[in-house]
N, C-alpha and C positions, 0 to 999 in steps of 0.2 A: 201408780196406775197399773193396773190388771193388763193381761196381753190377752187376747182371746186365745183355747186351747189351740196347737197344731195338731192340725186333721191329715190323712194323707188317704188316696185312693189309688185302687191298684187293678192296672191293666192287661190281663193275662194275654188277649192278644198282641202285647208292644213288642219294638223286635226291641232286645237285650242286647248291649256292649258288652262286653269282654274282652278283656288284654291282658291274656297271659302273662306278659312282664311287668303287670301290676302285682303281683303274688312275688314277696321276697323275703320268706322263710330261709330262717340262717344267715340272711347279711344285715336286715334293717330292719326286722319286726320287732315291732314295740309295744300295742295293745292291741285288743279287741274286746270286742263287744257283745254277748249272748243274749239273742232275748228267748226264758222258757217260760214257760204255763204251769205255774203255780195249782194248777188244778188237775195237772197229767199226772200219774201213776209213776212213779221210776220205773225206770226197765233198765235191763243188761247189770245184774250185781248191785241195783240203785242209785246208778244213773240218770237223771236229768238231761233230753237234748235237744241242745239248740232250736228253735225254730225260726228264729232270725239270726244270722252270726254277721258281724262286722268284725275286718281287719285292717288296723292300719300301720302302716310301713312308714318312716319315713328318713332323711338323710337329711343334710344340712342345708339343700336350697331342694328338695322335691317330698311331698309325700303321696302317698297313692293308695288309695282304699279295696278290698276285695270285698263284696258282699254278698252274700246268701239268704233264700230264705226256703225253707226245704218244707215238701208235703202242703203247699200252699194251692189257691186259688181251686180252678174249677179241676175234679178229679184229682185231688193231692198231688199235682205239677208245681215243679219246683220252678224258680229263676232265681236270674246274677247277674249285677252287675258289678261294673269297677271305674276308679275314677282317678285322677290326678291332679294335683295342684302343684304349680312353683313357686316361684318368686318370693316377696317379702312384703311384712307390712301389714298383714291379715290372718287371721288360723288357717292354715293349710290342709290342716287334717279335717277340720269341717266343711271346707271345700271339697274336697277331695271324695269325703263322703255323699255330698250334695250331689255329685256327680255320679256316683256308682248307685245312690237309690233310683237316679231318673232313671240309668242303663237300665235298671233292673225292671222298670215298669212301674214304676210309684211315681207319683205326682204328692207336693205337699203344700199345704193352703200359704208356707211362711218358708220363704227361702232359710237355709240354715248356711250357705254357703260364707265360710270366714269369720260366724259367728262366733264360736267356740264348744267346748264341750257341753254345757247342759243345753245348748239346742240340738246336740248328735243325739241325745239320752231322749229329748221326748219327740224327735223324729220316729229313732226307732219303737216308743211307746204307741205312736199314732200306726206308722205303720201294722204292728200285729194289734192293733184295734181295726184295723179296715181289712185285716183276715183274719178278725173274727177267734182270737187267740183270746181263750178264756184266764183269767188272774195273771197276765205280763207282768215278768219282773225282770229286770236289767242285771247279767252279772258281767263284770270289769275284771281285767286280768293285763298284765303289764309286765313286761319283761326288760 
């Protein structure tokens, strides 16, 4: 059985969360997420950057997501949000995430909360489809 695709829309006017002590570089970061435009030019030495980035942290009963998405929306304004999950029993890290894309001002048609990794992947597909990010491609990095 086919799932219908995940859509997601994005509210420039929403007020955005943010919590600083979701960002935990150097004690508990483990992956993240890039989405770029296959279609943009490199810049800076042939670079590639980010236009959607997810990060997620996590420890043995919390993880917490930071997310960006840069040069978006109306006037290339950026937002971010971030999230957190505990407990046990479900994916935490797609929680987690599910949590910092609403901060951020996206809305998406299929909860991904506790799902797992490939609904983080076409969250964030859907997302740079509803800003309009020409040939999205997901890059993965893990530490």
């Amino acid at each position: 059985m086919k799932t219908k695709e995940q859509t997601a829309t994005f509210n420039p006017q929403a007020k955005t969360k943010w919590t600083r002590s979701h960002r935990k570089e150097g004690k508990c970061f483990f992956s993240s997420m890039y989405v770029v435009s296959m279609a943009d030019k490199p810049r800076d030495n042939g670079r590639l950057h980010p236009l959607i980035e997810a990060r997620s942290y996590g420890t043995g009963n919390m993880n917490t997501c930071c997310l960006w998405a840069f040069g978006t929306g109306p006037n290339g304004t950026c937002t971010q949000g971030s999230g957190q999950a505990g407990g046990y029993g479900y994916h935490r890290p797609s929680e987690a995430m599910a949590q910092a894309i609403r901060n951020a001002g996206f809305t998406l048609s299929r909860d991904i909360g506790g799902v797992g990794e490939e609904a983080m992947r076409e969250a964030l597909l859907a997302m740079a489809k509803a800003l309009k990010i020409k040939k999205p491609a997901i890059v993965e990095a893990y530490q």
